[in-house]
C-alpha positions, 0 to 999 in steps of 0.5 A: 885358601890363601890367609889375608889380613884387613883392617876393619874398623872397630864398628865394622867388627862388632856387626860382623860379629853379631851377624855371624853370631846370628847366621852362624858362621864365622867372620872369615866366611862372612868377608870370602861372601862379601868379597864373592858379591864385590866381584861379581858386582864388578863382572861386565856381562855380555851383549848377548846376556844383556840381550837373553834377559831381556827376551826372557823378561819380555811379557813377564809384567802387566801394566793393566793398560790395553793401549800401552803399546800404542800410548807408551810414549804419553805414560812415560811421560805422566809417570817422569811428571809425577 
């Protein structure tokens, strides 16, 4: 591990404290998850991933509409309205 030094606010601290206190682990191990979660936020994912969750999440949800398919357009268009 490589040893950093940042400058939080004092607010910022205080809750870190806590919540390390609370989950027990350190501040340090809080800021290296924090980080984890910046960077992976960051990662541009694939084509080809944007298209496998897709087909994974295809038929996964139920609407309760038998014609959705043939009425999409028409429930698109009530739900903006609403």
């Amino acid at each position: 591990m490589v040893r950093t030094q940042v400058q939080l606010t004092e607010e910022q601290v205080e809750a870190l404290k806590r919540l390390a206190g609370k989950k027990n682990v350190s501040i340090a191990e809080l800021v290296r998850r924090g980080v984890d979660i910046v960077i992976q936020s960051e990662a541009e994912i694939s084509g080809e991933e944007l298209r496998q969750r897709a087909i994974s999440a295809a038929g996964k949800f139920k609407s309760g509409k038998p014609d959705l398919s043939i009425k999409h357009d028409e429930y698109l268009a009530e739900a903006l309205d609403s």
